[in-house]
GUVO-695161 format. One record per residue: residue number from 1; residue in three letters; x, y, z of N, C-alpha, C, O in turn. Coordinates in pm, 1 decimal. Atoms other than C-alpha are relative to their C-alpha. Layout:
BEGIN
  nr rest      n.u      n.v      n.w     ca.u     ca.v     ca.w      c.u      c.v      c.w      o.u      o.v      o.w
 NUM  Ala        X        Y        Z        X        Y        Z        X        Y        Z        X        Y        Z
...
! end
This chain:
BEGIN
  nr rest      n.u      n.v      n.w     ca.u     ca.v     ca.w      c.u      c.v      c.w      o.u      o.v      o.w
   1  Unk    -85.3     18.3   -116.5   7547.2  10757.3  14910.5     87.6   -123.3    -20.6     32.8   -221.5    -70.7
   2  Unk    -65.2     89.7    -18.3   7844.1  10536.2  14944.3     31.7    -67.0    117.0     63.8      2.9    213.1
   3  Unk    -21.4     99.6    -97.7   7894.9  10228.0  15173.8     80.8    -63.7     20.7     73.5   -178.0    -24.3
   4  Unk   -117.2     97.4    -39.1   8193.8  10100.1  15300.0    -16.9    -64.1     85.6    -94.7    -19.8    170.1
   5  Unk    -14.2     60.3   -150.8   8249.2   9849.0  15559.0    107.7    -76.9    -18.3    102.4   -172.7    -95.4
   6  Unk   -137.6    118.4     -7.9   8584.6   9679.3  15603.6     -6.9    -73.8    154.7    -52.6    -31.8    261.0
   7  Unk     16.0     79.0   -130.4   8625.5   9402.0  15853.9    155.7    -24.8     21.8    189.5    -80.0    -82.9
   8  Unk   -117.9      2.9     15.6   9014.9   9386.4  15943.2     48.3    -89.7    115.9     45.6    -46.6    231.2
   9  Unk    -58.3     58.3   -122.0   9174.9   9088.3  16146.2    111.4     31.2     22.1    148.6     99.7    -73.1
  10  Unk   -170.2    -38.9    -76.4   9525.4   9149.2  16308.7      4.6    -91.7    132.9    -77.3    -77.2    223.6
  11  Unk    -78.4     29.7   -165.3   9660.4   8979.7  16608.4   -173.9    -31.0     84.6   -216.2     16.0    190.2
  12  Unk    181.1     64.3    -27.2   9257.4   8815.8  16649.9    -51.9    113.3     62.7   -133.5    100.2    154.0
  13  Unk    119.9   -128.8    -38.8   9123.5   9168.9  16713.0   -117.3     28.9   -154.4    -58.7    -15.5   -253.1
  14  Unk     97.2    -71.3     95.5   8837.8   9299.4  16443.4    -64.1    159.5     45.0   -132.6    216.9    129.7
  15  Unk     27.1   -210.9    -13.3   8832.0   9692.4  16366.1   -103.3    -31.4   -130.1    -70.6    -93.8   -231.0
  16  Unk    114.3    -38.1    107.9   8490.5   9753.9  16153.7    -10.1    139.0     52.7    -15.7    190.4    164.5
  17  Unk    -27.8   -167.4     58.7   8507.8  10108.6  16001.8   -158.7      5.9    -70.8   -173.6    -87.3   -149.8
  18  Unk     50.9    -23.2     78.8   8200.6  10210.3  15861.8    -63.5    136.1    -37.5   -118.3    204.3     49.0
  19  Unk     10.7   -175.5     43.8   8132.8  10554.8  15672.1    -83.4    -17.0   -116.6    -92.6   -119.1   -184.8
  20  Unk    114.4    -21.6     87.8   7870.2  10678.1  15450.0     65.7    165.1    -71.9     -4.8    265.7    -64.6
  21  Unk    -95.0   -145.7     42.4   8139.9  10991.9  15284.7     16.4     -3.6   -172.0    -59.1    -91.4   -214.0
  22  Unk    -25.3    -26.2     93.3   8221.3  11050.3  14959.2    129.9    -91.9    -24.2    163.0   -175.7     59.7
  23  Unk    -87.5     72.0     11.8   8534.5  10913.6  14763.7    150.7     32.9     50.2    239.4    -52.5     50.4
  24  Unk   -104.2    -25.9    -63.5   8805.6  11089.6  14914.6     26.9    -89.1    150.6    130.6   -150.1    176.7
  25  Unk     39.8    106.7   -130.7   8687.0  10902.9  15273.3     62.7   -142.5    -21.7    122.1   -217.9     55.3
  26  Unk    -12.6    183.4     -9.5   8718.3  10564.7  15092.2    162.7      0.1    -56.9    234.3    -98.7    -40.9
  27  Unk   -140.8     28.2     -3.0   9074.1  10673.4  14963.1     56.2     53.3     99.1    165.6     74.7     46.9
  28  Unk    -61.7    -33.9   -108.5   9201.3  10798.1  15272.0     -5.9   -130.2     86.6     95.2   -158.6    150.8
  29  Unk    -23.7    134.5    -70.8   9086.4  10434.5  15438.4     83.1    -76.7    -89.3    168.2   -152.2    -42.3
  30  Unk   -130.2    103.5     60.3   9284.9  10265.2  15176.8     88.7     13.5     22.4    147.5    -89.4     55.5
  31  Unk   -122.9    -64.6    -75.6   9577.1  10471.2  15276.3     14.6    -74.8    110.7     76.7   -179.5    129.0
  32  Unk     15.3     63.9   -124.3   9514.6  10396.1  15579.6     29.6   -129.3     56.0    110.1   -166.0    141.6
  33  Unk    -40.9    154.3    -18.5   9490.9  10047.0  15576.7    191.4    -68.3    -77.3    276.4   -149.4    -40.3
  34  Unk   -141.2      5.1     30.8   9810.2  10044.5  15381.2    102.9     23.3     43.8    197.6    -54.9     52.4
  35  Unk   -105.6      1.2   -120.2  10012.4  10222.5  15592.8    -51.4    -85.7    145.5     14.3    -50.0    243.3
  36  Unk     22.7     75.3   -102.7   9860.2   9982.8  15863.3     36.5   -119.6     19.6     86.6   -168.4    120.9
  37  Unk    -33.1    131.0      5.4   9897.3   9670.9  15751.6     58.8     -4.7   -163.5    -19.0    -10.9   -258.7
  38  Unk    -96.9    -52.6    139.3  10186.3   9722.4  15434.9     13.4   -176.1    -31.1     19.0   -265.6     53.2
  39  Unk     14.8    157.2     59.6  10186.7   9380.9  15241.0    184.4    -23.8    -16.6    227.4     57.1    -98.7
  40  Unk   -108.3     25.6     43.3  10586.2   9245.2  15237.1     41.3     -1.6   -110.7    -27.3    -76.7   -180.0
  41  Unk    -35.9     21.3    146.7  10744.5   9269.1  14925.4     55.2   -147.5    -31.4    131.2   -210.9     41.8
  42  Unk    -12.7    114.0     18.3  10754.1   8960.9  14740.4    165.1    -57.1    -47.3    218.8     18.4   -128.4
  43  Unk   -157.2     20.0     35.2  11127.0   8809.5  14683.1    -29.1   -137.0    -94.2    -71.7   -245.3    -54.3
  44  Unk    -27.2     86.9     96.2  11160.0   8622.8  14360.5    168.7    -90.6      1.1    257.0     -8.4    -23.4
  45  Unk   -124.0    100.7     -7.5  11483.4   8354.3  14381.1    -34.5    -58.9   -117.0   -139.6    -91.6   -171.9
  46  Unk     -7.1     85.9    155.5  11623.8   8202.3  14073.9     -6.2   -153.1     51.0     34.9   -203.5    155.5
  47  Unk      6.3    145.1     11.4  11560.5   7861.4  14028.1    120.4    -83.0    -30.1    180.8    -84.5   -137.3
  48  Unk   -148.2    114.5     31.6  11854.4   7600.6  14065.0    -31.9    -84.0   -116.5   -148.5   -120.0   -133.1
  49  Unk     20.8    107.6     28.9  11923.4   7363.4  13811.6     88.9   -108.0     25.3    209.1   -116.3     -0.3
  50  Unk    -33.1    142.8    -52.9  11967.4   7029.5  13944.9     81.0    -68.8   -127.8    201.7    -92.8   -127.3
  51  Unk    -53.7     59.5     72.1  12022.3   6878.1  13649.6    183.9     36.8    -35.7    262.4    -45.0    -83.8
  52  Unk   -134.0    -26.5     21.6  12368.2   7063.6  13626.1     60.3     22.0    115.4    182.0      4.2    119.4
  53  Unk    -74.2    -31.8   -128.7  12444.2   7153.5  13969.4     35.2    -93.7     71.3    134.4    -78.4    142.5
  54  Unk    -25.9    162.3    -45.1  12442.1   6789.2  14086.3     54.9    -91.1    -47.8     -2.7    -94.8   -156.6
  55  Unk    -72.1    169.7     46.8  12639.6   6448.7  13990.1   -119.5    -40.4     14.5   -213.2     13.6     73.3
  56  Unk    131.2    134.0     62.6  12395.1   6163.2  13878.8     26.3    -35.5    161.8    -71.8     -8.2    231.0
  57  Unk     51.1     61.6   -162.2  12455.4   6024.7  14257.3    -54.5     71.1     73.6   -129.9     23.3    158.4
  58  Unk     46.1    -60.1    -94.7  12378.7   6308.6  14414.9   -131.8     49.8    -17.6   -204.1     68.1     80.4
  59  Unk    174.1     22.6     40.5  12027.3   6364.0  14217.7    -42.8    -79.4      3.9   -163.9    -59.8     14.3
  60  Unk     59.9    137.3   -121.8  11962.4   5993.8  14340.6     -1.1     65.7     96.4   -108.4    121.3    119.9
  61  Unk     23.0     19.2   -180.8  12014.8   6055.8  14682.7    -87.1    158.9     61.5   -114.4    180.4    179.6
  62  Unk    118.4   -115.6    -44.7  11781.8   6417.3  14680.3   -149.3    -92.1    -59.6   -248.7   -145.1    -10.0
  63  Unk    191.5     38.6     55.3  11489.2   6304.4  14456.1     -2.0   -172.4    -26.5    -92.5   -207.2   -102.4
  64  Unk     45.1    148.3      1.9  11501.4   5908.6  14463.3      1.9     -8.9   -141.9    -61.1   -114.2   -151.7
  65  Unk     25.6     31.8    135.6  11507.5   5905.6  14049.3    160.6     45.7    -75.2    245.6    130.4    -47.3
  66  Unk   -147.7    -32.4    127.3  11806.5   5911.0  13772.8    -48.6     84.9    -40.3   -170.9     98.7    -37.4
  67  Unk     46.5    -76.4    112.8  11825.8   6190.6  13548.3    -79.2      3.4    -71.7   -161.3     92.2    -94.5
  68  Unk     40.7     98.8    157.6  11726.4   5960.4  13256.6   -146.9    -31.0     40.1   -220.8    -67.3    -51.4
  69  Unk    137.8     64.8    -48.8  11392.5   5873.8  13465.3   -114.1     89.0      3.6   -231.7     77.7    -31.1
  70  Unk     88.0   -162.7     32.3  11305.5   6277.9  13523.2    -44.5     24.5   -112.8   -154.2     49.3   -162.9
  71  Unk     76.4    -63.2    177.4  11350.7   6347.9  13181.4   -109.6    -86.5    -44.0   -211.6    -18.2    -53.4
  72  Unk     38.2     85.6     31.4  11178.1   6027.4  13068.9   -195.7     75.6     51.1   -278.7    116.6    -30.1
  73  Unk    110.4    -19.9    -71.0  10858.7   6117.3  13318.7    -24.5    135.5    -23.0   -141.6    141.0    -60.5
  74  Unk     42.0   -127.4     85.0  10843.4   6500.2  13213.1    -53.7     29.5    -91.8   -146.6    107.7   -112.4
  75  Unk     65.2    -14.9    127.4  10821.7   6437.9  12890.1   -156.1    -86.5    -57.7   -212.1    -73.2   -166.6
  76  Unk     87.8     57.6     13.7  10538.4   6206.3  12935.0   -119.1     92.0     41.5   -225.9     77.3    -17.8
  77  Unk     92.2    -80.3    -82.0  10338.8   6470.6  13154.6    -10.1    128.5    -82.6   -124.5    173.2    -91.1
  78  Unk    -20.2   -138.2      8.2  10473.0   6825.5  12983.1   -131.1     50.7    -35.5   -159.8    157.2     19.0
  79  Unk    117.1    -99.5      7.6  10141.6   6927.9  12865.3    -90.8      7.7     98.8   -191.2     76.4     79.8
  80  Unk    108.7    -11.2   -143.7   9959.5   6881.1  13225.2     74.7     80.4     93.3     24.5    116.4    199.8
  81  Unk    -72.1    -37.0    -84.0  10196.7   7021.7  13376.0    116.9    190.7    -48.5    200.5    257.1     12.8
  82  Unk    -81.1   -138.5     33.0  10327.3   7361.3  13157.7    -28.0     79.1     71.2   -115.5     61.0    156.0
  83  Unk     31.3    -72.4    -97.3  10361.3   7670.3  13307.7   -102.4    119.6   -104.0   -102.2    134.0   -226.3
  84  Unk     84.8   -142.0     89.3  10105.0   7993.3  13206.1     92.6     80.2    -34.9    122.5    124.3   -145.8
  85  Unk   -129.1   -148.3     55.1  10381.1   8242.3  13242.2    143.2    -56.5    -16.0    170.8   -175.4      0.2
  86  Unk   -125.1     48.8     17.0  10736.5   8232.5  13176.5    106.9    142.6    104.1    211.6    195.6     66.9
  87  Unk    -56.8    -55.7    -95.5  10842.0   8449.9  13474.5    118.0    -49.1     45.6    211.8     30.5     41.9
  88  Unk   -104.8     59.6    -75.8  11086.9   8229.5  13639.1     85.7   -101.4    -98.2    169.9   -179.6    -54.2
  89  Unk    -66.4     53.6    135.9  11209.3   8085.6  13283.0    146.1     38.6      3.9    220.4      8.8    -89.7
! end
């Protein structure tokens, strides 16, 4: 026998479903829950670069540091700080 139990918050209500059915049952609640509560699609935005989109005064007066100070401090950190993927590369 199979055991589902989902616990589902929304809008501080809790719906507990629980069925003892086969696997069609437990994909019809996934459905279910999918068309119920559909997850937003995620929106990826390109990444600005500062370093070119800005004058040296005007990357002072956003991030408090010179160019010359970023780079300087990056390159001291880059291996604590790489990324895993190169998605947004």
């Amino acid at each position: 026998m199979l055991h589902i139990r989902f616990n589902i918050v929304k809008y501080f209500h809790t719906v507990t479903v629980s069925t003892d059915e086969d696997e069609s049952e437990e994909e019809f609640i996934d459905v279910a829950l999918h068309v119920t509560f559909p997850r937003r699609p995620q929106i990826y935005r390109p990444r600005p670069n500062y370093f070119t989109e800005l004058r040296d005064y005007e990357f002072i007066e956003r991030f408090r540091l010179s160019k010359e100070a970023v780079i300087f401090l990056v390159n001291r950190i880059q291996h604590q700080i790489s990324s895993l993927t190169t998605r947004f590369v």
